[in-house]
N, C-alpha and C positions, 0 to 999 in steps of 0.2 A: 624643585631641586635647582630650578638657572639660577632663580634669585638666589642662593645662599651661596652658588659657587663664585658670584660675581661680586659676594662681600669682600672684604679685605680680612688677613688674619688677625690683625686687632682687634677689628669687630666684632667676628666669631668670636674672640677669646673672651672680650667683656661680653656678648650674649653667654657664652657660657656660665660664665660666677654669676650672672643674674638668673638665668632660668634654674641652675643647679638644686640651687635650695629649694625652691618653687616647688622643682620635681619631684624632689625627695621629699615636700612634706605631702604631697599629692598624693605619691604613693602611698606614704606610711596611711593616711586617713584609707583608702582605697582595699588594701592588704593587712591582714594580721595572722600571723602563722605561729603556733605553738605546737609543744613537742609531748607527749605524757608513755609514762611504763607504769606498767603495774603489776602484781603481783595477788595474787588471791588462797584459798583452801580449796577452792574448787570452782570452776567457768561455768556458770550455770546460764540458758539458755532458755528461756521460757518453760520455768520451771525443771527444765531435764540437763543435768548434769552432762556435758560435753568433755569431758578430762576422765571419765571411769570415776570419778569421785576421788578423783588427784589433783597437786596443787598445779595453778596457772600461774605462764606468766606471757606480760601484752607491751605492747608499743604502738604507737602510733604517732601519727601529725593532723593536724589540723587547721583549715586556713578557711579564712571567712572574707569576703570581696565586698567592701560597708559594710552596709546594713541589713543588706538580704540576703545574698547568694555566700555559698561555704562549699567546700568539700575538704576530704580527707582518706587517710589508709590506714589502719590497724593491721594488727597480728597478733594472734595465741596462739600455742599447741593447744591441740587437741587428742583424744585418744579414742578413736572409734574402734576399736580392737581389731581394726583391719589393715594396717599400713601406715593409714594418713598419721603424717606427723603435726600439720598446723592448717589454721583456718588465715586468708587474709579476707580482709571488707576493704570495699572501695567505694567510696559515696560520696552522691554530691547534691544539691536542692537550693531551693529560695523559702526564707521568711517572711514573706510581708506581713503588715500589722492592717489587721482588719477589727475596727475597734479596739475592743479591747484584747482581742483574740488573737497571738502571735499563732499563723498559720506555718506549716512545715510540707512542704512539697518534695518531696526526693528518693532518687533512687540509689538502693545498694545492689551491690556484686558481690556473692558469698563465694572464697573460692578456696581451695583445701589441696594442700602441699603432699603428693607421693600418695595420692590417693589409689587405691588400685581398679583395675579393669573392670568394665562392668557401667551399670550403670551412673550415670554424670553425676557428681555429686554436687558440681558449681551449680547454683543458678543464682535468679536476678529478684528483688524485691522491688515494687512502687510506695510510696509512705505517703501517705494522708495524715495528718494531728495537726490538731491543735490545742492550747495551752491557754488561759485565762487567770489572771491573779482574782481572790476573791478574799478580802479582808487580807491577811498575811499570809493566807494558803497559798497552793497556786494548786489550781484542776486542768487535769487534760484528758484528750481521748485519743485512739490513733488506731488507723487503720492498715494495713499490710497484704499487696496482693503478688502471688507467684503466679504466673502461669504456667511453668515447670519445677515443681519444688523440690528440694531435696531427693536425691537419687533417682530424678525420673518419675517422682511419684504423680505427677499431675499437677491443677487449678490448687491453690489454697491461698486462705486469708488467714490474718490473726487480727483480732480486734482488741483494745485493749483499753481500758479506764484506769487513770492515775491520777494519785494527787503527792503535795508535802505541804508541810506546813515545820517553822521554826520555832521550835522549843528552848532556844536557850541561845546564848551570840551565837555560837559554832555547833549549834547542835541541830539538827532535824530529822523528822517522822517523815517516810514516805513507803505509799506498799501500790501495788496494783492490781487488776486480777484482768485476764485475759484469756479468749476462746481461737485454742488454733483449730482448724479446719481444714482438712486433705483429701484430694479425691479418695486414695486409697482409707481403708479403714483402721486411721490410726487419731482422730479427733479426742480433744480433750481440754479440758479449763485448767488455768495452772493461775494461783496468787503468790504477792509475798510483800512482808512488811520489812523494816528495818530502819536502823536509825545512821546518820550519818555526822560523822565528828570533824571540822576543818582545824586544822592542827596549827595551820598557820596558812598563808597565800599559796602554796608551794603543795602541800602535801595533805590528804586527804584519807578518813577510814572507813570503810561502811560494814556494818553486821546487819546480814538479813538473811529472813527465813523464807524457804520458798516452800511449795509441795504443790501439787496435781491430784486431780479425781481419779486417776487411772496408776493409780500403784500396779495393778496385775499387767502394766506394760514390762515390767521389771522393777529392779533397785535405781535406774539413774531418773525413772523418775518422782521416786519416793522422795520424800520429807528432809529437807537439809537445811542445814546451817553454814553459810559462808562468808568468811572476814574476808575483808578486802583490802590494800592500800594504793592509792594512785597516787602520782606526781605529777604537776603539770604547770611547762617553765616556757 
């Protein structure tokens, strides 16, 4: 700090238009932050309908630091027939590329707007995946651990296997299937397929189909169909 107090104002003022642009393109490589809403028929949630089988709608930002480290915030209503009006997520992680293998390290914050008394319904995830291109496909696998899950319920993981592959310029196939896992006794496998249409840079639509082994939990987690549209600028 003596040496720059002991520059002259001229100097500083030419280091400044010299470092400026420097800075500014430093940053921009460094940072990249985007904005997305969306809109759906229903917020489905591994496999289980989160809205009563009502439509969604979401926002969020997104911001990635180079090449590996990201985080971001969302938001949806939700309807758990109990109060709560909306769910937010708060996550953050690193990618690094391990061979061919883009690795995903991160953790989310699940956290639920006017939820009522009783037990916590926030809690925290770990994420494990990773992702491989194989021909034009891409495969991935990922794993999720709570150690307080949802409402207090206890330890649970969700495991889960995905792929896509592109069928067409703006067109692709992708489905997954995955086994969530709860102390309490509420375990179950949920899949779902569906195709995805890119309308343009900007705007996106997805149809897909989900269901669960366990229909005799109820209707939200039976068998559905949900359109989707995202924006993201």
């Amino acid at each position: 700090m003596t040496q720059y107090r002991a520059l002259t104002a001229a100097v500083l003022a030419t280091a400044s238009l010299v470092a400026a642009p420097a800075l500014a393109q430093e940053t921009s490589d460094m940072f990249d932050v985007s904005f997305n809403v969306g809109a759906a028929t229903d917020y489905v949630w591994r496999g289980v309908s989160q809205t009563d089988e009502n439509p969604q709608l979401s926002a969020g930002i997104d911001t990635t630091v180079g090449s590996l480290g990201y985080a971001g915030a969302w938001i949806s209503n939700v309807d758990f027939n109990n109060g709560t009006d909306a769910e937010f997520d708060l996550y953050a992680g690193i990618k690094p590329q391990v061979g061919p293998v883009t690795v995903d390290l991160g953790v989310i914050y699940y956290g639920y707007i006017n939820q009522p008394s009783g037990p916590e319904q926030d809690f925290v995830e770990l994420k494990l995946a990773g992702s491989m291109p194989i021909g034009p496909a891409t495969l991935g696998a990922a794993v999720f651990y709570s150690d307080d899950f949802f409402g207090e319920t206890g330890q649970a993981t969700y495991v889960e296997l995905n792929g896509s592959v592109p069928v067409a310029e703006k067109v692709s196939i992708s489905g997954a299937v995955g086994r969530q896992n709860v102390d309490y006794d509420g375990d179950y496998t949920t899949w779902n397929l569906g195709a995805s249409y890119a309308l343009n840079d900007v705007v996106g639509f997805d149809l897909r189909y989900h269901d669960t082994d366990e229909h005799g939990f109820g209707d939200l987690y039976g068998s559905r169909v949900a359109l989707g549209v995202k924006a993201v600028f």
